[in-house]
C-alpha positions as CSV (number, residue, x, y, z in Angstrom):
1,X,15.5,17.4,7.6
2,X,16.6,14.2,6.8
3,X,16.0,11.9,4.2
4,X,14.4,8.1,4.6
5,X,15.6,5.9,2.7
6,X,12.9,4.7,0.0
7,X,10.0,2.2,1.0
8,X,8.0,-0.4,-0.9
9,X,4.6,-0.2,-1.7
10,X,4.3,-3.4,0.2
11,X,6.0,-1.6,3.3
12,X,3.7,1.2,2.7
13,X,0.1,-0.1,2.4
14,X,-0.6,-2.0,5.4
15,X,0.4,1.6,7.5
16,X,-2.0,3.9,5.1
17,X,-4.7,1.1,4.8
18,X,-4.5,1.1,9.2
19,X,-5.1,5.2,9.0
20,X,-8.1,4.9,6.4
21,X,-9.7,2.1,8.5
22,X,-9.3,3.4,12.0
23,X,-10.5,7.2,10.2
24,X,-13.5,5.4,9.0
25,X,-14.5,2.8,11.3
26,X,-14.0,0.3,8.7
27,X,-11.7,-2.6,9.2
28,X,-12.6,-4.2,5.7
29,X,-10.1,-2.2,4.5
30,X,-7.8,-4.2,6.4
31,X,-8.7,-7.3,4.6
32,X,-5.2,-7.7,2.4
33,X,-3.1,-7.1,5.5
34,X,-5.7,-9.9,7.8
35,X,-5.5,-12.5,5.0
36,X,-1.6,-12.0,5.1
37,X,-1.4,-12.8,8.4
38,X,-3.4,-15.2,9.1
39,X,-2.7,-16.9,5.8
40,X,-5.7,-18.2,3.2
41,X,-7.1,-21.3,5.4
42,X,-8.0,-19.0,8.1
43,X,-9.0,-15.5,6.0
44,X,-11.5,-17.8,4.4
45,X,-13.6,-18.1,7.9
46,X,-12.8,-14.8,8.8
47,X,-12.8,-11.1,7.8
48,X,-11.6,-7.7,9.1
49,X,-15.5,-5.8,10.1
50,X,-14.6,-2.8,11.6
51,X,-11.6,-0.7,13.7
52,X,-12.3,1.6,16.2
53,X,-9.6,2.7,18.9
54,X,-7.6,0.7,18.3
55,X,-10.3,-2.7,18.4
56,X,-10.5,-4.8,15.7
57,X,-13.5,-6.8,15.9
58,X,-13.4,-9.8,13.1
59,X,-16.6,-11.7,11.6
60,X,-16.1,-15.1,11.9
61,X,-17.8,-18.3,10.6
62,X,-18.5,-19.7,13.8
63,X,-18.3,-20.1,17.5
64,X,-15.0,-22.7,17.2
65,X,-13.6,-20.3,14.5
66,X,-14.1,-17.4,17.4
67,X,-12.8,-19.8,20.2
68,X,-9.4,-21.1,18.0
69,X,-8.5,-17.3,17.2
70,X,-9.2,-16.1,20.5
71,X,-6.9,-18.3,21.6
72,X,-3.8,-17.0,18.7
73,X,-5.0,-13.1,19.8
74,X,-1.6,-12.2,21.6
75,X,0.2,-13.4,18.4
76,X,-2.5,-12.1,15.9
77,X,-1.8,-8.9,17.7
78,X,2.1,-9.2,17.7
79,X,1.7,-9.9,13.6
80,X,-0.9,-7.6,12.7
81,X,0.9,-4.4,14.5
82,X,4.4,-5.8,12.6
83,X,2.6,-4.9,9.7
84,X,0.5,-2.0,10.7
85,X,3.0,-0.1,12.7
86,X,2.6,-0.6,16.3
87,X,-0.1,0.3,18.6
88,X,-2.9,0.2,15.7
89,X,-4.6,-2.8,16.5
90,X,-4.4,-2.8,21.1
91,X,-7.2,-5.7,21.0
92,X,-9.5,-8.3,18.9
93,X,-12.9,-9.0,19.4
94,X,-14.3,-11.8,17.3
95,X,-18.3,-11.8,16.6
96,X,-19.9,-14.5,14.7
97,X,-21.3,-13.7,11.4
């Protein structure tokens, strides 16, 4: 078998905390990845809600907040599954909170 060469923690995480979420249907566990990706002005109108097959759907502060993301989805999608390993997140849906 052959060896990998060592990960971070920080490589690590964002893959495990994509298993736990989509195992239990709940995407706040995705909340340290989200706010890394979208970066502090935007994690603080928005949060991870839930993850199932592969759908993340996002709470968001309001219908402009839903609109301007839907707009970034094909790049939120491209970042988050950087992070996540790819295929974990295949769409967003964004639901007002």
């Amino acid at each position: 078998m052959a060896r990998r060469d060592p990960q971070t923690l920080d490589q690590l995480l964002p893959r495990v905390l994509a298993r736990l979420a989509e195992q239990s249907g709940k995407g706040r566990a995705l909340a340290p990845v989200w706010n890394a990706t979208v970066g502090p002005h935007i994690s603080k109108h928005s949060r991870p809600h839930s993850l199932e097959g592969g759908t993340l759907v996002v709470t968001v502060a309001s219908a402009e907040w839903a609109h301007t993301l839907s707009r970034q989805q094909s790049s939120l999608l491209e970042q988050l599954n950087s992070r996540l390993g790819a295929g974990s997140v295949s769409a967003l849906v964004f639901r007002l909170d």
